[in-house]
N, C-alpha and C positions, 0 to 999 in steps of 0.2 A: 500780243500777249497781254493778259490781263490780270494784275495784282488788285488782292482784294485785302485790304486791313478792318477787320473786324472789332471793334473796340468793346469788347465784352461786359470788361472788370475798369472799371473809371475810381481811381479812387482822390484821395486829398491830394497827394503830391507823385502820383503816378498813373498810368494807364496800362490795362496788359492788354493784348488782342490777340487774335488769333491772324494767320497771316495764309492765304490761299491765291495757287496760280491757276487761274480760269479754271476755277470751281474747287482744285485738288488741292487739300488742307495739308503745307508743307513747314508749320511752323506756329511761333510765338511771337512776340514780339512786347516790348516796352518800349512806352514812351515818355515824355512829361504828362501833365498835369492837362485834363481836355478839360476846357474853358468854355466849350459851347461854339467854337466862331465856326462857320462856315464859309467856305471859300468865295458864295457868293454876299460876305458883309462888305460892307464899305472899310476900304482902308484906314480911315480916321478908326472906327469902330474895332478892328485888328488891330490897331495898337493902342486902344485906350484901354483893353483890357489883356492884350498880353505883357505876361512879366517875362524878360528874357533869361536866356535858359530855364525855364518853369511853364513852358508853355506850349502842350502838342499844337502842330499844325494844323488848320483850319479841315474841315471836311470837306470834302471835294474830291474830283479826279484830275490826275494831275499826269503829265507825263515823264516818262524817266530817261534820263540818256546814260547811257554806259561808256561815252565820249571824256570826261572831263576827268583828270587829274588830280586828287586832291594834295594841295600845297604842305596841309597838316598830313596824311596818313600817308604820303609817299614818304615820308622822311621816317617812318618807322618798319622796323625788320620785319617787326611780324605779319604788314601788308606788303613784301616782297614779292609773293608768288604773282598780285594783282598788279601791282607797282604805280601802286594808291589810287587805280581805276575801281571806283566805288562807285554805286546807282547812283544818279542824284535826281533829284524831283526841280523839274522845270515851274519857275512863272508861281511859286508860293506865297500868295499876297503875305505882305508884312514879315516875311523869312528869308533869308539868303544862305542858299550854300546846303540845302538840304540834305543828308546823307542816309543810304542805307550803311550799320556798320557795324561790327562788334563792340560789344558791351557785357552790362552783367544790369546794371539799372539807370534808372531815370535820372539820376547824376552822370551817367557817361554820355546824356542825350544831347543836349542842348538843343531841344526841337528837332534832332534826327530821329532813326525810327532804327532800336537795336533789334537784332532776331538774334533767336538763340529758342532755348525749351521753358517752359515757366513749371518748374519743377522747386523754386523758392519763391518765399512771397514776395512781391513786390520786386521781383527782377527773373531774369534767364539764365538760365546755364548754356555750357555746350557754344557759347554764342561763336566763334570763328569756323568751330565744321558746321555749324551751320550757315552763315555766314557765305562760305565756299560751296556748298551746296547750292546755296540759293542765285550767289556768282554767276555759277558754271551752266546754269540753266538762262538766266538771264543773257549771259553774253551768248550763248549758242542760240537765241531768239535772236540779239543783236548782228550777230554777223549773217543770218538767215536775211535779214532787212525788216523782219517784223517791228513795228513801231510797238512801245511798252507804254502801258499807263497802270497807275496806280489809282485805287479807290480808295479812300479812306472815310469811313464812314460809322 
């Protein structure tokens, strides 16, 4: 399966994209602030210009597991149904801990990538049924044994 992040609308201290599974446009998304880096710069070069939390992930294709636990979103109710098994993006030079996850804007990011509808400026609505949607799709690839990557670009 193949996630596509579309970085459309780049602005001063946000990014909104459009979000597509192998080809079919199922969404929005926000992120921080794209800075330009690419996944192929040199690690010194990723963090002489990322500000943390203020800084989308580098462009690149990245893979995602639907394996790990998150320590912060399992401890909250409203990730119960998942029971804080969130995408995470593998191997993101100069980032750790990447998440796909509900939000509303590029303050909820910290360099994760929120989906939801971009139906306000500079953030998403909608973002947990969407959110769930995009779950339920993802772990039904995952248990299929389909390996997932992410494009962001």
């Amino acid at each position: 399966m193949e996630l596509t992040i579309d970085r459309a609308w780049k602005r001063d201290t946000y990014t909104i994209s459009r979000v597509f599974i192998d080809g079919r446009r199922i969404c929005e998304c926000v992120e921080d602030k794209d800075r330009g880096l690419k996944q192929t710069d040199s690690l010194a070069r990723i963090k002489s210009v990322k500000i943390p939390s203020e800084t989308a992930i580098p462009q690149g294709r990245y893979r995602v597991t639907m394996g790990v636990v998150s320590p912060k979103f399992s401890l909250r109710k409203e990730y119960a149904w998942c029971k804080g098994r969130l995408p995470r993006l593998i191997n993101v030079p100069g980032f750790d801990g990447i998440l796909i996850h509900a939000g509303s804007s590029a303050r909820s990011s910290a360099g994760c990538i929120i989906v939801g509808r971009n139906t306000v400026k500079g953030g998403v609505t909608q973002s947990m049924d969407t959110l769930k949607r995009l779950w339920s799709e993802l772990d039904a690839a995952d248990r299929r044994g389909e390996t997932i990557y992410i494009t962001v670009g």
